[in-house]
C-alpha positions as CSV (number, residue, x, y, z in Angstrom):
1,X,58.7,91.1,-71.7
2,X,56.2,93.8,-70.3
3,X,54.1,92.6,-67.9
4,X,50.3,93.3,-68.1
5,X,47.9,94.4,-65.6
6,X,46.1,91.3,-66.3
7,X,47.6,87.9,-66.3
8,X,50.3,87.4,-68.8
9,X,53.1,89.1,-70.3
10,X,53.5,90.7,-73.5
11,X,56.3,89.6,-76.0
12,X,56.3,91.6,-79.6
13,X,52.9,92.7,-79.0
14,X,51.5,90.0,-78.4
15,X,49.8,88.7,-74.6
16,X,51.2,85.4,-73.9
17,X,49.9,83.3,-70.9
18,X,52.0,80.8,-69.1
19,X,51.1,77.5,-67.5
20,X,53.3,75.1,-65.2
21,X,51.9,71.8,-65.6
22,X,53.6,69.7,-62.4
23,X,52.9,65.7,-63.1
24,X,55.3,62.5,-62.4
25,X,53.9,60.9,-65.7
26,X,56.5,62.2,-68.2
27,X,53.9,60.9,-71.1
28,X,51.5,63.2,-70.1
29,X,53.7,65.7,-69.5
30,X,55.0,66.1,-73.3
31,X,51.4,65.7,-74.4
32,X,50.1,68.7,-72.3
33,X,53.3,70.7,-73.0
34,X,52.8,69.8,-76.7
35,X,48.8,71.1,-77.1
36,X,49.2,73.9,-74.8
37,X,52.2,75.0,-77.1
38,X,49.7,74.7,-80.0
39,X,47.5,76.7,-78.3
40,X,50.0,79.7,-77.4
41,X,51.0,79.0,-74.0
42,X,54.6,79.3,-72.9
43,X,54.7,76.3,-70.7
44,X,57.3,74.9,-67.8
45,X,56.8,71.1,-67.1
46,X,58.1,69.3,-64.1
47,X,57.6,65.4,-62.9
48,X,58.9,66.9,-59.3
49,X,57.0,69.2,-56.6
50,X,59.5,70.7,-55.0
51,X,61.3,71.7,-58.8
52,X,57.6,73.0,-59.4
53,X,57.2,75.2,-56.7
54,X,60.6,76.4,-57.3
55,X,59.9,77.1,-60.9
56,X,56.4,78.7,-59.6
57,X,58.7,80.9,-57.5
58,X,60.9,82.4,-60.2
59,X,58.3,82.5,-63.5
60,X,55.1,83.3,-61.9
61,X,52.9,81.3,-64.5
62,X,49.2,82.8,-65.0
63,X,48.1,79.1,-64.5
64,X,49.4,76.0,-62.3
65,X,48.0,71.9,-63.4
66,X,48.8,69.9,-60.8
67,X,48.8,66.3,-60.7
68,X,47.6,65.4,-57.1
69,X,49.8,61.6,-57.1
70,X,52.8,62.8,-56.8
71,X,55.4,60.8,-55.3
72,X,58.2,63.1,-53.8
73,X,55.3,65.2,-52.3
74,X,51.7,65.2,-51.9
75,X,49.7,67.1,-54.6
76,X,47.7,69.1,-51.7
77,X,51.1,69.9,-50.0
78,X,52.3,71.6,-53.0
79,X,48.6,73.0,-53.5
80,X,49.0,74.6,-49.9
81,X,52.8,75.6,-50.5
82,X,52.1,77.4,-53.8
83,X,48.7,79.1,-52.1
84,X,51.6,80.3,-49.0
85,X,53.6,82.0,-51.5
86,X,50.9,83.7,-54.0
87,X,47.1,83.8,-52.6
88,X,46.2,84.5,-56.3
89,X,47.5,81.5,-58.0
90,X,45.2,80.1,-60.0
91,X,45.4,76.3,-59.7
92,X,43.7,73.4,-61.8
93,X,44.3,70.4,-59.8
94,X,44.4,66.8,-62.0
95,X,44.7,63.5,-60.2
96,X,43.6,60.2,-62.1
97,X,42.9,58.8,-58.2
98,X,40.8,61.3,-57.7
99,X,37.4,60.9,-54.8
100,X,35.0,63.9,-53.9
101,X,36.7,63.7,-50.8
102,X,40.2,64.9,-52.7
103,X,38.1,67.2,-55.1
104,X,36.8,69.3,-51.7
105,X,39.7,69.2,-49.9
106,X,42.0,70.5,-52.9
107,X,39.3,73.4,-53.6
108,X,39.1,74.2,-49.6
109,X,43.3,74.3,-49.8
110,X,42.4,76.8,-53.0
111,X,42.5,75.0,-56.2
112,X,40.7,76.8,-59.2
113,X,39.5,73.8,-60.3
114,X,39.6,70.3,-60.4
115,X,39.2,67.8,-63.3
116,X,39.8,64.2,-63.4
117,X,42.3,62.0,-65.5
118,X,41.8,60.9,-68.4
119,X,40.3,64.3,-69.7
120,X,39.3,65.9,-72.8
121,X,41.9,68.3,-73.9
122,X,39.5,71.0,-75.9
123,X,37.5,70.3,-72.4
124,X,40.4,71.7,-70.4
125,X,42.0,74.0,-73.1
126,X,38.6,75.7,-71.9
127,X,38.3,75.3,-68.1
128,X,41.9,77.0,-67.9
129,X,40.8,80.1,-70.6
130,X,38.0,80.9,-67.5
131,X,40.5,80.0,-64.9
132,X,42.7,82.5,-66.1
133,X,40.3,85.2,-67.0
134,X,38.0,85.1,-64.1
């Protein structure tokens, strides 16, 4: 795979974006992997944070969702780690606990975005399309 000078990679002609969806609900976690794979996403899913920042490490995705209840580690630690290691990363964070309070702090540690559980999936299907192409 070629990369682009944009985000994603090119494999037999054809731009392909990556997302890494990091959530300790393993339901939700085939479900996202599932319609983003519908949509044309190569996607890496993980229920741990450390795992995710490791796979964030080694694939670069064009996109991270990140579930902010995590129990191994803190959704805003791995926020901040991911940020540490690429300033650029684009980051939607999800969290079904979610307060304004958490909403400002994740986009002052510098999430993208931030969307709240449950969600529409054509809803977010969008909100990660400008993510990645602002």
């Amino acid at each position: 795979m070629a990369e682009t000078e944009q985000s994603g990679a090119l494999y037999q002609g054809v731009l392909v974006h990556s997302v890494l969806v990091i959530d300790d609900d393993e339901l939700h976690l085939a479900l996202m992997q599932n319609i983003l794979q519908q949509e044309g996403y190569k996607v890496f899913t993980t229920a741990d944070g450390p795992q995710g920042i490791a796979i964030y490490k080694e694939h670069r995705p064009d996109i991270v969702l990140l579930d902010l209840g995590l129990p191994r580690m803190n959704g805003l630690e791995i926020l901040r780690r991911l940020r540490t290691i690429d300033e650029k990363a684009r980051i939607i964070v999800l969290t079904g606990h979610g307060s304004e309070e958490s909403a400002e702090l994740a986009l002052r540690y510098g999430a993208s975005d931030y969307v709240r559980k449950p969600f529409d999936c054509s809803s977010l299907i969008k909100r990660i399309k400008v993510v990645i192409y602002a």
